[in-house]
N, C-alpha and C positions, 0 to 999 in steps of 0.2 A: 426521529426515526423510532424511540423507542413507545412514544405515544403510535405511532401508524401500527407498531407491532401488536401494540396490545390492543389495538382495532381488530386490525387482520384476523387475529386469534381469536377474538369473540365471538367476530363476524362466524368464522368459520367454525364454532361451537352450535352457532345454532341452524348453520345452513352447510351444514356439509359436501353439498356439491359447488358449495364455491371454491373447493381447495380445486378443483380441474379446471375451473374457469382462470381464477388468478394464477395457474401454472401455464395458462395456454398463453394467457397475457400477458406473463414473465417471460417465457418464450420469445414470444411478437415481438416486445420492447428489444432482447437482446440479441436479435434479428438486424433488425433497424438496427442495432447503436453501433454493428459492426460494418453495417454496406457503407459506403464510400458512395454518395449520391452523386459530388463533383464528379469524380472521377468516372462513372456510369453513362452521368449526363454529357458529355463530353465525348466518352469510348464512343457513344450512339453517332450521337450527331455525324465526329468526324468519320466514322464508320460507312455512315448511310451517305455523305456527301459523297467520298471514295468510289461507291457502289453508282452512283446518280441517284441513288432515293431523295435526294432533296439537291432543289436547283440552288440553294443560298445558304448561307453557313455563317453564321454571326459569329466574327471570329473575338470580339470586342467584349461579345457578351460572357464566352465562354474561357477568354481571356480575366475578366473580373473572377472567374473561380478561385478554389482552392490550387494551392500546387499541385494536390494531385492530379490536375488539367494538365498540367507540362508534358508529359509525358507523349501525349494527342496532338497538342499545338506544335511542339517539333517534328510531330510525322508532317503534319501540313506546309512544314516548310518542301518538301520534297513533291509536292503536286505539281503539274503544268499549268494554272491557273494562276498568273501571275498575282492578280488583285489579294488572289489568299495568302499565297506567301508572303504577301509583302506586309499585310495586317497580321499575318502570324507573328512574323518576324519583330514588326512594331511593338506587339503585345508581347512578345518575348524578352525584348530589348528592354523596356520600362518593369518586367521583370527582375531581367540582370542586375535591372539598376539596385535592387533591393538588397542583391545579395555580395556584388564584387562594388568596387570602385573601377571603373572602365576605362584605359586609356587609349585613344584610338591616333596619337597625335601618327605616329609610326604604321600607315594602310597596312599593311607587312608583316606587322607586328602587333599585336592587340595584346596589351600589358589590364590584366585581368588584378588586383587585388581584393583578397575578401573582405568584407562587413564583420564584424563579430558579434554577435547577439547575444546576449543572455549567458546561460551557462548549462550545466545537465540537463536540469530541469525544465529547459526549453525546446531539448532535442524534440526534432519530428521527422519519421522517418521519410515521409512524403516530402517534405521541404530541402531534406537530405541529398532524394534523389533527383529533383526539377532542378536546383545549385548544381548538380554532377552533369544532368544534358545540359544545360546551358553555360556551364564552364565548354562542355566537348564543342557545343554548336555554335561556342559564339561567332566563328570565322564566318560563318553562314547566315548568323545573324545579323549582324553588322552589314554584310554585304548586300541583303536583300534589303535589309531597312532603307525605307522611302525618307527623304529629308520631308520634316514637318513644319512649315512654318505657321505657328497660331496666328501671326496677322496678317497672313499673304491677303485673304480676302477684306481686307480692314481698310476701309476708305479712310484715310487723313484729311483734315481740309488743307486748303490753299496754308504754301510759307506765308500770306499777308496775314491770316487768324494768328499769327505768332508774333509773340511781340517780344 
C-alpha cells in the first residue's frame, strides 16, 4: 500500500488531472463494494416472475446465492405455482440445513436446533437475517418440500448380478 501510495502521488505530480479521474474511480469502486449483486439479482428475477415478465424462474440457480437471496426465495414460497414453491421450499430446506439441526420425527412439531459458527468475527448480517425467515418459515418449509429421492431413477440389475 505504501509503494501504490508513493505511485499515486508522483503520478499525480506530473499529471494533475489524474487526481479527478482516480477520485471518479474511487468513487466507482466504493459504489460496487456496497451493492449487494445477490440480493439484486434475485429481487429482479423473483420480481419480474411475480409480474409474468419471465415465463421460468431458476429457482436452483438463485438458490446457489448468497443469503441475501432468502429473503425472495421465502416470498416464492407464497406463489400458486406449485413447481416454484416446491423448489423454493427444497432450496430453502438444504439451506436450513446449514444453519439449525432439523428434527421433523414429531409432523406437529419441527424441533429446530441451531449450528454454532465461528464467533464475532463471523457475524453477518445477511446470514443473520435468512436463519430468522427460515427459523419463522420452517412449518412452511417442510410442508411444501417434495420428497427427493437421488436413486428413484437408478436402474439396479437383476438380484442374480448379486452374489
Amino acid at each position: 500500500l505504501i509503494f501504490l501510495g508513493v505511485v499515486v502521488s508522483l503520478y499525480l505530480r506530473k499529471f494533475p488531472a489524474a487526481k479527478y479521474i482516480i477520485t471518479v474511480l474511487a468513487l466507482l469502486a466504493a459504489a460496487v463494494g456496497f451493492c449487494d449483486v445477490d440480493r439484486t439479482v434475485t429481487f429482479y428475477n423473483v420480481e419480474h416472475y411475480k409480474m409474468g415478465q419471465l415465463e421460468d424462474i431458476d429457482v436452483d440457480h438463485l438458490g446457489g446465492l448468497s443469503d441475501s437471496a432468502v429473503p425472495y426465495l421465502v416470498d416464492l414460497l407464497k406463489l400458486p405455482d406449485t413447481e416454484v414453491r416446491e423448489e423454493a421450499a427444497r432450496v430453502l430446506y438444504a439451506r436450513a440445513e446449514e444453519f439449525y439441526e432439523i428434527d421433523t420425527a414429531e409432523y406437529s412439531k419441527i424441533k429446530l436446533r441451531e449450528i454454532k459458527k465461528g464467533g464475532f468475527s463471523s457475524y453477518n448480517y445477511s446470514r443473520e437475517r435468512a436463519k430468522e425467515l427460515i427459523g419463522k418459515n420452517i412449518g412452511k418449509i417442510v410442508e411444501l418440500k417434495p420428497y427427493v429421492n437421488e436413486y428413484a431413477e437408478y436402474e439396479f440389475p437383476p438380484d442374480e448380478y448379486y452374489y
